[in-house]
C-alpha positions as CSV (number, residue, x, y, z in Angstrom):
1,X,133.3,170.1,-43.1
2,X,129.7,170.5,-43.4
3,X,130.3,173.7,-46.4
4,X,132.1,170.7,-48.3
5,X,129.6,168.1,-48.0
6,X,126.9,170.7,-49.3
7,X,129.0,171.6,-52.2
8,X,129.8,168.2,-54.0
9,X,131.0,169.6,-57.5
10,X,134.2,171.8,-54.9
11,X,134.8,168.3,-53.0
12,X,135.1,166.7,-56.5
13,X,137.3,169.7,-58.0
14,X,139.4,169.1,-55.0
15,X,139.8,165.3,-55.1
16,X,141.1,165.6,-58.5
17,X,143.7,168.4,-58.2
18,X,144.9,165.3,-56.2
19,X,145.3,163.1,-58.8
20,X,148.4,162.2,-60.8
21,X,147.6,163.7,-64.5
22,X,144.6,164.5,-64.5
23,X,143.3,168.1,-65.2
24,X,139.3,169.1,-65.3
25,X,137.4,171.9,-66.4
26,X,133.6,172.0,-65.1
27,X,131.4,174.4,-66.7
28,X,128.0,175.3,-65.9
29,X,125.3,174.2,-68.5
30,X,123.1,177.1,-67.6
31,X,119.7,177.4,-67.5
32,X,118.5,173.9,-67.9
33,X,121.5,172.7,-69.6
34,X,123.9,169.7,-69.1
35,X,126.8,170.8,-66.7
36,X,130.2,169.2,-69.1
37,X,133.7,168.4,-67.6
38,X,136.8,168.5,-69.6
39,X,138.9,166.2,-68.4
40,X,142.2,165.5,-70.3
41,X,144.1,162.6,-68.7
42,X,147.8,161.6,-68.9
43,X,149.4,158.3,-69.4
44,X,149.8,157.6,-65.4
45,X,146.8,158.6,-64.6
46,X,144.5,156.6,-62.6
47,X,141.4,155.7,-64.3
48,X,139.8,153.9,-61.7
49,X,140.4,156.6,-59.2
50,X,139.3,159.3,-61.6
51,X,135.8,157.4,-62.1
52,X,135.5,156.7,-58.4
53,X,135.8,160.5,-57.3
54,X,132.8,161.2,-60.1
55,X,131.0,159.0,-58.3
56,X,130.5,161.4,-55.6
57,X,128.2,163.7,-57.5
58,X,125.9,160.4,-59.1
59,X,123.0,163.0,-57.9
60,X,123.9,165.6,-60.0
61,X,124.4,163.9,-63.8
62,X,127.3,165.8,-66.2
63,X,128.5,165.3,-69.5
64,X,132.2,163.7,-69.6
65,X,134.5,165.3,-72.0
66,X,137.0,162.5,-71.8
67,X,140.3,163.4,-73.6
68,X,143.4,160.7,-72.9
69,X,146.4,162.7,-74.1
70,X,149.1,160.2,-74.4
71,X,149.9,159.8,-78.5
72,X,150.9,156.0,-78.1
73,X,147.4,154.2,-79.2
74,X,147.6,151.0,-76.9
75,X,147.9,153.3,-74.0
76,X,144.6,155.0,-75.0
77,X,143.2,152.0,-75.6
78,X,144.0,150.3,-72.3
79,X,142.8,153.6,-70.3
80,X,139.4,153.2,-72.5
81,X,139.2,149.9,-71.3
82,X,139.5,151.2,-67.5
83,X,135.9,152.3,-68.4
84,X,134.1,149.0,-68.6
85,X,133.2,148.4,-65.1
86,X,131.9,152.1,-64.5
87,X,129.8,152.5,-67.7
88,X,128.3,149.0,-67.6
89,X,126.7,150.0,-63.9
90,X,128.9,147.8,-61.4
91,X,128.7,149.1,-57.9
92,X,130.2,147.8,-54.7
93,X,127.6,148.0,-51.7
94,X,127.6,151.6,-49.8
95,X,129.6,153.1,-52.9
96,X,127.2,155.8,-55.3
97,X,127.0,154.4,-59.0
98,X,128.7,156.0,-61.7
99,X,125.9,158.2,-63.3
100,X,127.5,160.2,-65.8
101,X,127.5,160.8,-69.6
102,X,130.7,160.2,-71.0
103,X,132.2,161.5,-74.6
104,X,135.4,160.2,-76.1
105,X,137.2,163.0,-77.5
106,X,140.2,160.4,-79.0
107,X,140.3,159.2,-82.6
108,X,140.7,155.7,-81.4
109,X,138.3,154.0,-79.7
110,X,139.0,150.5,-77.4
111,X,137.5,147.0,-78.8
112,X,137.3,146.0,-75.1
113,X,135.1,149.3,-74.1
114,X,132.8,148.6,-77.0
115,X,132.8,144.9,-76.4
116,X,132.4,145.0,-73.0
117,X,130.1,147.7,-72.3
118,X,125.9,146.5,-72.5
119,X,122.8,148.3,-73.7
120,X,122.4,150.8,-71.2
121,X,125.8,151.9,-70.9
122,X,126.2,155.7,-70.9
123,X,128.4,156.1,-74.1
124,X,127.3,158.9,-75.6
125,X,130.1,159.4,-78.2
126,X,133.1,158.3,-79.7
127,X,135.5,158.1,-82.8
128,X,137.6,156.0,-84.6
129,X,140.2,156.0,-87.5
130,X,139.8,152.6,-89.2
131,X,136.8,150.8,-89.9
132,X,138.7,148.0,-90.8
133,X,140.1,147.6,-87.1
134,X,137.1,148.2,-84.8
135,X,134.4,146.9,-86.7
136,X,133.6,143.9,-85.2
137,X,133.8,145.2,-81.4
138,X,131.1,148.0,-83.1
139,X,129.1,145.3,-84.4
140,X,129.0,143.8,-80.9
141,X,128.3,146.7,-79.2
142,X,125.2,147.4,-81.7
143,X,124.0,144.0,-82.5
144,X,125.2,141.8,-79.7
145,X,122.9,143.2,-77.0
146,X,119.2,142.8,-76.9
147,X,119.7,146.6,-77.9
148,X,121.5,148.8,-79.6
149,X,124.4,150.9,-77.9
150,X,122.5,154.4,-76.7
151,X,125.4,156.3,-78.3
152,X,124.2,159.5,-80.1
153,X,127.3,160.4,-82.2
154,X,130.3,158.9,-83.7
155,X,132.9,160.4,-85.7
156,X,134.7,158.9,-88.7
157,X,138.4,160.7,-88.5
158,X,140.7,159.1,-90.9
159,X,144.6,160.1,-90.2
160,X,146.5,159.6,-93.1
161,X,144.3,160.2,-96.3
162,X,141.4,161.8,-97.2
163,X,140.4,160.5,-100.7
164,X,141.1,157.7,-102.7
165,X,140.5,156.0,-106.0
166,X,139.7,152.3,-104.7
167,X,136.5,151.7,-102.3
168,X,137.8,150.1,-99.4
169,X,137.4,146.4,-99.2
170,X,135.2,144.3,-96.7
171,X,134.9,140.6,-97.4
172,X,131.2,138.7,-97.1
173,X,131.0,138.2,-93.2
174,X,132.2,142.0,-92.7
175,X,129.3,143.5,-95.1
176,X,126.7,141.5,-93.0
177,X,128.4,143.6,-90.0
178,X,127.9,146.3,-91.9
179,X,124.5,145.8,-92.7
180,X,123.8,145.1,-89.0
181,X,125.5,148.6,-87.7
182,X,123.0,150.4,-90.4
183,X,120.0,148.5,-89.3
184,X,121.0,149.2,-85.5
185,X,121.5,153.0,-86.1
186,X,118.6,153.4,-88.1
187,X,116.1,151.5,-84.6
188,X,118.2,153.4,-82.0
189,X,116.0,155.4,-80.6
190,X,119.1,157.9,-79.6
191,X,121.0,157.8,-82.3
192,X,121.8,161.1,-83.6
193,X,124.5,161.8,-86.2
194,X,127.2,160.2,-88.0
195,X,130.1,162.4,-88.2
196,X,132.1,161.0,-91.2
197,X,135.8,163.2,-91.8
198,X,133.6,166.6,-91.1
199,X,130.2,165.5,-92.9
200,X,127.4,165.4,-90.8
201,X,125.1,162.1,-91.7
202,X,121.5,162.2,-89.9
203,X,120.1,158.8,-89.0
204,X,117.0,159.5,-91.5
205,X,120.2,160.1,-94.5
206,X,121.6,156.8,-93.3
207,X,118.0,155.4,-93.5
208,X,118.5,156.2,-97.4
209,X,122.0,155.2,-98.0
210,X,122.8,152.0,-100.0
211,X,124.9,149.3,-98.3
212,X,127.8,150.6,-100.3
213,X,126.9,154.3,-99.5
214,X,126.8,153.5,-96.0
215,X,130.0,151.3,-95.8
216,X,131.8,154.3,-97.7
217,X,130.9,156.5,-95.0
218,X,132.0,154.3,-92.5
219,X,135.4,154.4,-93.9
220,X,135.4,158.4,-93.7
221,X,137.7,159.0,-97.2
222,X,136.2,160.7,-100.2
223,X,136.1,158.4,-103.0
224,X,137.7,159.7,-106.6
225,X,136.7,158.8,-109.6
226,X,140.1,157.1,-111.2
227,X,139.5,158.8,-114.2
228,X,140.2,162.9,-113.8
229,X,136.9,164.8,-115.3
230,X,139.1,166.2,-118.2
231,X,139.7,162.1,-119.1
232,X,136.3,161.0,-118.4
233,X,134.9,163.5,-121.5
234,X,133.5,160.7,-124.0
235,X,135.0,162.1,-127.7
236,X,132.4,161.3,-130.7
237,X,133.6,159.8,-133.2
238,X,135.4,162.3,-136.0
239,X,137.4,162.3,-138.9
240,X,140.3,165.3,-139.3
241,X,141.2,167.3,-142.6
242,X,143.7,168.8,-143.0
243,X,142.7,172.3,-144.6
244,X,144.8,175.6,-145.5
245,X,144.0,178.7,-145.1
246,X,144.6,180.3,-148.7
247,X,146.6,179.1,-151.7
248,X,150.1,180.5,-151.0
249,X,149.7,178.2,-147.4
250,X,149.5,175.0,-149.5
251,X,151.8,175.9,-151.3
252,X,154.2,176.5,-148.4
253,X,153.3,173.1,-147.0
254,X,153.8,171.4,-150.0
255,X,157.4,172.3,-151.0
256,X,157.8,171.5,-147.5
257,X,156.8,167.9,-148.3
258,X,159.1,167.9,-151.4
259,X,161.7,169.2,-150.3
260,X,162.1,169.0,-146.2
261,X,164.1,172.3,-145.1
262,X,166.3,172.8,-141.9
263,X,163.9,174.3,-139.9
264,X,160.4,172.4,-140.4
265,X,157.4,173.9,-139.4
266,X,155.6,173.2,-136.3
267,X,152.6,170.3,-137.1
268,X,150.6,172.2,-134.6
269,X,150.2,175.3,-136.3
270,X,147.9,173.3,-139.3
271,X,144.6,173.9,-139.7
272,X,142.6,170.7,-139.2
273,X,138.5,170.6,-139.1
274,X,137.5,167.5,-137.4
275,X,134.2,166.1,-139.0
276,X,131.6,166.0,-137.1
277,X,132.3,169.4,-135.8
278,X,132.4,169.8,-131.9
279,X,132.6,172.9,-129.5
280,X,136.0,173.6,-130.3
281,X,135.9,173.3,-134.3
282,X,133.0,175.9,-133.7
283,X,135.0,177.9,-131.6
284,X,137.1,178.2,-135.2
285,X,133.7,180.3,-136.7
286,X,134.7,178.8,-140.3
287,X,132.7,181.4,-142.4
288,X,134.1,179.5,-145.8
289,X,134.6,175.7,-146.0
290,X,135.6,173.7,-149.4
291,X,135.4,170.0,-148.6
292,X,135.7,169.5,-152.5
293,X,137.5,166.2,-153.7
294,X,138.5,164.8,-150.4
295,X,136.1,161.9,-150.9
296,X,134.8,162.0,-147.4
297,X,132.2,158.8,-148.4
298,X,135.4,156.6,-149.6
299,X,137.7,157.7,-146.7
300,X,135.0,157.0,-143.9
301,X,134.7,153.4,-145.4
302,X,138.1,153.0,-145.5
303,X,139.6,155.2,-143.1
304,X,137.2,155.3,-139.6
305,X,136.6,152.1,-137.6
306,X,133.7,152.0,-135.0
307,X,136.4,149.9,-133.2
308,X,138.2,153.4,-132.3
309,X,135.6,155.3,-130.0
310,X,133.1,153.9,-126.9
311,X,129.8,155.5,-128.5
312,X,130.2,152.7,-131.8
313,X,132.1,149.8,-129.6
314,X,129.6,148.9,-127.3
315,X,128.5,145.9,-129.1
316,X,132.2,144.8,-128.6
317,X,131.9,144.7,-124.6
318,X,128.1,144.8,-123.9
319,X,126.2,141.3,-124.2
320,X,128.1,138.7,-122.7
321,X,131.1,140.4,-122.0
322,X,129.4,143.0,-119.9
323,X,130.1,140.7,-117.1
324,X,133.8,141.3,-117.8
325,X,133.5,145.6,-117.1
326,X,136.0,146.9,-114.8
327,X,134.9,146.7,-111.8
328,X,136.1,149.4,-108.7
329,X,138.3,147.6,-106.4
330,X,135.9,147.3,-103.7
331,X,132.8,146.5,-105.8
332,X,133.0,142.6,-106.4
333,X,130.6,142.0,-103.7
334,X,128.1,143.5,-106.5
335,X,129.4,141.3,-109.3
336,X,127.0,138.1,-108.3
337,X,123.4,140.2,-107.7
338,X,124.6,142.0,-111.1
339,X,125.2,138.0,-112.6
340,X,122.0,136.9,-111.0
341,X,120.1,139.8,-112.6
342,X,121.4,139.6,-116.0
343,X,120.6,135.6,-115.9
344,X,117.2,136.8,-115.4
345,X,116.6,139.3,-117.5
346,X,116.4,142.2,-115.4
347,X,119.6,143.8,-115.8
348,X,119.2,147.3,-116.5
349,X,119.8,148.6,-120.2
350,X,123.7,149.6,-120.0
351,X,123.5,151.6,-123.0
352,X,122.2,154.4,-120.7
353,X,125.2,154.2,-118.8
354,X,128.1,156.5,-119.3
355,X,130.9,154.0,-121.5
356,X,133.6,155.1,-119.5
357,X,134.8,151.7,-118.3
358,X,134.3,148.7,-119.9
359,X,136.1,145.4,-120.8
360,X,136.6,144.1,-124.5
361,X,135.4,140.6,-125.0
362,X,138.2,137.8,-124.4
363,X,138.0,136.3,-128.2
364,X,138.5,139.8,-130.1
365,X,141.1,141.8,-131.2
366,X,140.9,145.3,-132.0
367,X,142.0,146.8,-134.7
368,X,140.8,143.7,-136.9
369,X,138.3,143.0,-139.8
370,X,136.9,140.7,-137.4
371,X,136.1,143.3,-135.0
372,X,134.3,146.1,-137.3
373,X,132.4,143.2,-138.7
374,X,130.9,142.3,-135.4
375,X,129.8,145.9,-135.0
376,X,128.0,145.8,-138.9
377,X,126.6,142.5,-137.8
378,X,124.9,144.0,-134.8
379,X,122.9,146.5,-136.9
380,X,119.4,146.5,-137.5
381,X,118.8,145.8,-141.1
382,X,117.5,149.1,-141.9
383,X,120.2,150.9,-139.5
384,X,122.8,153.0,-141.5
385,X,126.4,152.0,-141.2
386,X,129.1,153.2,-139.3
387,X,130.3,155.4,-142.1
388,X,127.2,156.8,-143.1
389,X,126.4,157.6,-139.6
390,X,129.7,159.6,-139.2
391,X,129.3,161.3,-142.8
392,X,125.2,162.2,-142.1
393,X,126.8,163.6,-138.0
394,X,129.3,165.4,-140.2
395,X,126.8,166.5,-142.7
396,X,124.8,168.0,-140.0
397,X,127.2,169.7,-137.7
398,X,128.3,171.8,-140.8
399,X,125.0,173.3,-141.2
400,X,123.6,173.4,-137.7
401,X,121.7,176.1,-136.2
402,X,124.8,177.7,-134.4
403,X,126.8,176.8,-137.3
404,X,128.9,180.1,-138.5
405,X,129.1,179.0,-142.3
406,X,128.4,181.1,-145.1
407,X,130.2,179.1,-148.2
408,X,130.3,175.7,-148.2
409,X,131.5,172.9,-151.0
410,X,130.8,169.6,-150.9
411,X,131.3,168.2,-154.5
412,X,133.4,165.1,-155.5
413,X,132.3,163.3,-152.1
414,X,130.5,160.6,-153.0
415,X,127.5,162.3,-151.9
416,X,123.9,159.8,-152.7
417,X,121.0,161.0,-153.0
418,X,119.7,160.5,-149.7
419,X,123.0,162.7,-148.7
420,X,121.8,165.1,-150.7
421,X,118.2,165.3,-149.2
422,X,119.5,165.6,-145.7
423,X,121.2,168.6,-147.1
424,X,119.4,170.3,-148.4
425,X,116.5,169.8,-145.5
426,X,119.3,171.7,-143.5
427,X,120.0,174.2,-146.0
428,X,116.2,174.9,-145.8
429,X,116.8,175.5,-142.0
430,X,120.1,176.9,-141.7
431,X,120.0,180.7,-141.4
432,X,123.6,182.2,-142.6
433,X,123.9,179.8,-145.5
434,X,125.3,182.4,-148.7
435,X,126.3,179.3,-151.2
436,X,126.0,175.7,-151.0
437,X,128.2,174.2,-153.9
438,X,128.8,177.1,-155.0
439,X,124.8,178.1,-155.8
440,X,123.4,180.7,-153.9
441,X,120.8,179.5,-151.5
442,X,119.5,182.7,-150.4
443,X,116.2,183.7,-151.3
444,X,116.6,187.3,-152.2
445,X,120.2,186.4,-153.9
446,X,119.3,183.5,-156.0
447,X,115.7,185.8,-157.4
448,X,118.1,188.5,-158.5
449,X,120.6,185.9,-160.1
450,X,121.2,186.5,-163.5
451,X,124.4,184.7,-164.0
452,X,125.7,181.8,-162.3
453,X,129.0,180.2,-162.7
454,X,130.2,176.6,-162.0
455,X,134.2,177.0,-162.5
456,X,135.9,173.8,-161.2
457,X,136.9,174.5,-157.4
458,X,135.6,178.2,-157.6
459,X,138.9,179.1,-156.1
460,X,140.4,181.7,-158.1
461,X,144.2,181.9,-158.5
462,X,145.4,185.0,-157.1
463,X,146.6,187.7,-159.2
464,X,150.4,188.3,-159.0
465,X,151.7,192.0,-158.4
466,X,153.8,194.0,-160.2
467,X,157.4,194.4,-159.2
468,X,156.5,198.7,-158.9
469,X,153.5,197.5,-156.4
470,X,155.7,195.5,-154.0
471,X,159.2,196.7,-154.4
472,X,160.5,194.7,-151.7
473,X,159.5,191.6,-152.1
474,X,157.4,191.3,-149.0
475,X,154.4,190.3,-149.9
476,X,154.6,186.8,-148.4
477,X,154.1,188.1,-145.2
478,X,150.4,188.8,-145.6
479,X,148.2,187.4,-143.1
480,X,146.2,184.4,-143.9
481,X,142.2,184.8,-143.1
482,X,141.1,183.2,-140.2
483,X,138.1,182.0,-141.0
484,X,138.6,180.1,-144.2
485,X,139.6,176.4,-144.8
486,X,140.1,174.6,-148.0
487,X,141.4,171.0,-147.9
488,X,144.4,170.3,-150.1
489,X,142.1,168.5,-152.9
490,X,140.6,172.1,-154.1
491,X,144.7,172.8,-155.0
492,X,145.7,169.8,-156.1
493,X,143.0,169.4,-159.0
494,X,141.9,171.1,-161.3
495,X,138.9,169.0,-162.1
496,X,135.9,168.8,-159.7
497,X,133.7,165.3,-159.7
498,X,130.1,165.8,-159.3
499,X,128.5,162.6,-157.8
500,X,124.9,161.4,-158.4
501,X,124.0,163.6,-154.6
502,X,125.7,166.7,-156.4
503,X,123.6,166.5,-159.2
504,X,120.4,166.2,-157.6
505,X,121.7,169.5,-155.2
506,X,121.9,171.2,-158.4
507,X,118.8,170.3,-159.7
508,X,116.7,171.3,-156.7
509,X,118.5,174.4,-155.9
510,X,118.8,175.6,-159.6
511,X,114.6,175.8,-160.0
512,X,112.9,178.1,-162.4
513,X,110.8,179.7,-159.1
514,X,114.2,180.1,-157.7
515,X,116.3,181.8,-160.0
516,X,113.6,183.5,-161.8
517,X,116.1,186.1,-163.7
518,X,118.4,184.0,-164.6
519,X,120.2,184.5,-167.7
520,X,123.5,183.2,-168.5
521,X,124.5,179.3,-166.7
522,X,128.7,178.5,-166.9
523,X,129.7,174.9,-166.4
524,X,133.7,174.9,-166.2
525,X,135.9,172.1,-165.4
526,X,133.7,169.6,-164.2
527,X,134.0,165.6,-163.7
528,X,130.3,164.3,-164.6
529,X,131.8,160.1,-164.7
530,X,127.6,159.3,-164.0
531,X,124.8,159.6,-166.6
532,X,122.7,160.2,-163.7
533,X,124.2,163.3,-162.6
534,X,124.2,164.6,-166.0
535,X,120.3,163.9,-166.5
536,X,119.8,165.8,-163.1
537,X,122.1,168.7,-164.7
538,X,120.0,168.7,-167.9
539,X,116.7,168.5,-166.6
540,X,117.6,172.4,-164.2
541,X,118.7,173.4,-167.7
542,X,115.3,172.3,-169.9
543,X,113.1,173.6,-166.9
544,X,115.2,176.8,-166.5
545,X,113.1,178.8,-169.7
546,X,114.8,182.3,-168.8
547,X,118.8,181.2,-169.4
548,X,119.7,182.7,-172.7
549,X,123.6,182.1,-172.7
550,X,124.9,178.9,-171.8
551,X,128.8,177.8,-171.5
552,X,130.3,174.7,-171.9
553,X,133.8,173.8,-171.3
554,X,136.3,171.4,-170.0
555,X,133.7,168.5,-169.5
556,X,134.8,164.9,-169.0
557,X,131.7,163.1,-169.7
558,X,131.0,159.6,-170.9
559,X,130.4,158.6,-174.5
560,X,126.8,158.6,-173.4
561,X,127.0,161.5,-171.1
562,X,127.8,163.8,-174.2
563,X,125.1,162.7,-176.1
564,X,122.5,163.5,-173.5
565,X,124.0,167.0,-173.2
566,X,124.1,167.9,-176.9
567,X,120.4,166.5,-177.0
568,X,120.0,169.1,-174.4
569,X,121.6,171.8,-176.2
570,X,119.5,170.9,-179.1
571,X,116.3,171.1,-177.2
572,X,117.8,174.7,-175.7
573,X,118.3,175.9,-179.1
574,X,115.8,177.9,-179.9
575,X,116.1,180.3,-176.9
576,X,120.4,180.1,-176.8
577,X,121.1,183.2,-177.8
578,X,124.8,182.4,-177.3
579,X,126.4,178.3,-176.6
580,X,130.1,178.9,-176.1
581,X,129.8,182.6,-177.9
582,X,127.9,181.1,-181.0
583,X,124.3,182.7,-181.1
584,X,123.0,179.3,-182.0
585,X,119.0,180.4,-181.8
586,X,120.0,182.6,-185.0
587,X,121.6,179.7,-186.8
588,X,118.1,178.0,-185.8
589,X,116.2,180.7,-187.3
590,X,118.4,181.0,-190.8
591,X,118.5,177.3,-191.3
592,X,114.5,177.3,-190.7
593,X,114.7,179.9,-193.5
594,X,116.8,177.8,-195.6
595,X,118.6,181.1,-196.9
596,X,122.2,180.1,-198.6
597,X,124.1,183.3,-197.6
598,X,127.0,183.2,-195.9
599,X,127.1,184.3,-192.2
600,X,130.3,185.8,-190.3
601,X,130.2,184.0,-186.5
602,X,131.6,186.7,-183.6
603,X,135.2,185.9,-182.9
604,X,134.7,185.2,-179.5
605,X,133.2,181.2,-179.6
606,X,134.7,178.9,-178.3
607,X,135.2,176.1,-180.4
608,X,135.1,172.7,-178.4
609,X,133.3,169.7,-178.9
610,X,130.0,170.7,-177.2
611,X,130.2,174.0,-179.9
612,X,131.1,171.4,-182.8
613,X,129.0,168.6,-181.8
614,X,125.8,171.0,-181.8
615,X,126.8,172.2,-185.7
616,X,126.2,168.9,-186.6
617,X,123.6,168.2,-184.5
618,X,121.6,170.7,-185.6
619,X,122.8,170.7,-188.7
620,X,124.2,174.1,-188.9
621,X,127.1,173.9,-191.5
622,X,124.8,174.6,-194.3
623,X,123.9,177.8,-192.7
């Protein structure tokens, strides 16, 4: 009897192998440490008795590791609530007080334990599932004493889900819970961690959190963004053409369109380059483009509406209606301070934030006149449109740095002037840049140029083989190139437009310190519809002193147009040693001579208006 009484910890052992389901583990703490004891009790077990027996070793203090193993939760709860009287201190006279440290291993914790236990209560952990159901017997456990709850850890464990799109919801008297628990973890003085689904939260991270961030953690569940990442990628606005790869493609597509066959192709196999060019059009590594005659400047004011993408419809949901932008379910306590603030003035500039969700304002419908005009109307007075924002985006994505273009064609867009200095400030920086409307831009190139050809689209019709060089007909099944696009203007026309932008290209680009050796000029096919252009055209030519041959042909020009190009020729004339295969600087020369003989002309001029109308210009048919 007296070996027992000197061994407490054996006599305790002992008592409990006597009671109904219960079974305990003690394990020494070593040196210095906290001895623990696992103790994992059973439905019928008495929790009275259990906490009575501890009380025999009140002078030796241990760690509890208190496990209640039955699954149904109102039994865990009322075995929890069996703890009251020994954690709040009560004694009976001549009966040791219950000393020890006590951790609840269960997901579920009781609202009468927390309720009922008071500041100095020996809790040092616990857990719970659901927020939602305990937090007000948390909140009076660490706000309704005149301290905090000394408990150093709980654990958030949520059972059925792990993440979710909506932040959970807590109405206006639960956030000032909320706000109390943070405040009261944040003072405890023994407050360690908050354990929320696995993530360990310090007190000084909680210190940090927001009310929200700290709520969120409460509820233990991940929160998803409802948009996946791949949804949430913000596309720029663009405009698609649809290109071909070669001649005999076009061709293939159009007879389709004539005449549908039996087995269509697949629409996913055309070639389409999306203006302004993104990662994946550069992924294409276009080394030739011809944009000629698709009018981008006319289809970009008819065609794209601002309306269409989130970058160029923010006037249409910022302003007034910002108040109206989705809002997460579980956010709306933050709709009034964001109210407040906007009615102030301090609101923070949304325009920074990512346009991901958003609200349309209530009186507009999309799609409308009335819509795109709201977005011209909220542009500065000097700000570009929407249209000339997308073509100058386009403009510059084709000849950016990491831009794999070589050839490029840009005639019979409606290019301005202003268009035209943008490109060629890019040309000028662009590194791999062979041609720019089909004029050679690089340096070494366009010094060693002694002929240069303007001839419509530029795109030659391919030569067709003899029957002896394919004799079985299967030549169709060449392979396209990869890396060239032509939209289906350059094969429907045969005529090429040169806008006022165009003109002014060729003017800079066609300089006497550029094309030093130049000796023979073609212009072939061309639609000159502005005097303009055609004074840009004529001013390259009177500066370019080294062209000796020039060639006219198939020019639609105005009545006016014609006569500032003949009085071009004429100024030319003394240095043309060949207009259209007429060697009209001879003529010159023999009419300045006034001799009366009669000269043979080669049989190779062309004889067209621009020949004709510089005879009788110049007076030659007395020659």
């Amino acid at each position: 009897d007296m070996g027992m009484r000197e061994q407490p910890e054996l006599t305790c052992l002992l008592l409990m192998q006597c009671l109904e389901g219960v079974a305990t583990d003690l394990s020494d703490g070593g040196a210095g440490g906290e001895a623990v004891l696992k103790a994992n009790l059973q439905a019928e077990a008495d929790v009275d008795a259990f906490c009575d027996v501890l009380r025999l070793l009140s002078r030796t203090p241990l760690l509890l590791d208190l496990n209640f193993t039955d699954k149904r939760m109102e039994v865990v709860k009322a075995q929890q609530a069996r703890l009251v009287p020994h954690l709040s201190g009560h004694s009976v006279e001549g009966i040791p007080r219950f000393t020890h440290a006590v951790s609840l291993r269960n997901n579920v914790v009781s609202d009468a334990l927390l309720q009922g236990l008071d500041c100095h209560a020996p809790l040092r952990e616990f857990g719970f599932e659901n927020i939602g159901a305990v937090l007000p017997s948390l909140f009076a456990a660490m706000c309704g004493r005149e301290k905090p709850l000394p408990v150093e850890r709980i654990r958030v464990e949520p059972k059925w889900m792990s993440s979710r799109f909506a932040r959970k919801r807590f109405k206006k008297r639960q956030h000032s819970w909320l706000d109390g628990i943070q405040a009261a973890l944040i003072r405890s003085d023994r407050f360690v961690e908050l354990n929320s689904a696995g993530t360990a939260i310090s007190r000084g991270e909680i210190e940090g959190m927001s009310p929200t961030e700290f709520a969120d953690a409460l509820t233990g569940i991940q929160l998803d963004d409802p948009f996946p990442v791949e949804a949430e990628k913000l596309f720029e606005p663009q405009m698609p053409y649809l290109c071909f790869p070669s001649r005999r493609s076009f061709k293939s597509w159009h007879k389709e369109q004539v005449t549908p066959s039996h087995h269509p192709r697949d629409p996913s196999q055309d070639l389409y380059v999306s203006l302004p060019l993104d990662d994946e059009g550069r992924d294409q590594q276009m080394r030739r483009v011809s944009l000629v005659m698709c009018g981008m400047r006319s289809r970009l004011q008819q065609e794209a509406r601002p309306d269409e993408w989130p970058s160029s419809s923010r006037p249409l949901w910022l302003g007034r209606g910002s108040r109206l932008r989705f809002t997460r379910p579980g956010d709306e306590h933050n709709v009034a301070s964001h109210e407040a603030a906007d009615e102030e003035g301090d609101m923070e500039d949304e325009t920074s934030q990512p346009a991901v969700r958003f609200h349309w304002r209530p009186d507009l419908r999309l799609g409308t006149n009335f819509a795109c005009d709201l977005i011209a109307d909220a542009l500065h007075a000097n700000e570009p449109s929407f249209a000339d924002n997308l073509l100058h985006d386009s403009l510059k994505s084709l000849l950016s740095e990491d831009s794999p273009v070589q050839e490029l064609d840009l005639r019979g867009n409606g290019l301005t002037r202003e268009d035209a200095n943008l490109l060629l400030d890019l040309v000028y920086h662009h590194k791999s840049l062979m041609r720019l409307n089909m004029i050679p831009v690089l340096e070494d190139e366009a010094a060693n140029c002694q002929s240069l050809e303007i001839d419509g689209t530029g795109i030659k019709e391919p030569e067709k083989r003899q029957v002896e060089d394919d004799p079985y007909g299967d030549d169709d099944d060449e392979e396209d190139p990869t890396d060239e696009a032509y939209v289906k203007e350059a094969f429907q026309t045969e005529f090429v437009r040169m806008d006022d932008g165009d003109g002014y290209i060729f003017l800079q680009l066609v300089a006497p310190n550029s094309f030093p050796e130049l000796r023979s000029v073609t212009l072939r096919k061309l639609d000159i519809p502005q005097d303009s252009t055609l004074a840009h055209i004529t001013d390259a030519l009177l500066n370019l002193r080294s062209v000796e041959q020039l060639h006219l042909s198939d020019l639609r020009l105005s009545s006016r147009g014609a006569s500032l190009l003949l009085q071009a020729v004429a100024e030319l004339s003394p240095r043309l040693a060949s207009l259209n295969g007429l060697p009209l600087a001879r003529l010159v020369q023999l009419k300045e001579q006034s001799e009366g003989n009669v000269h043979d002309l080669p049989s190779n001029v062309e004889w067209n208006d621009f020949t004709l109308g510089a005879m009788a210009r110049l007076g030659l048919w007395s020659v």
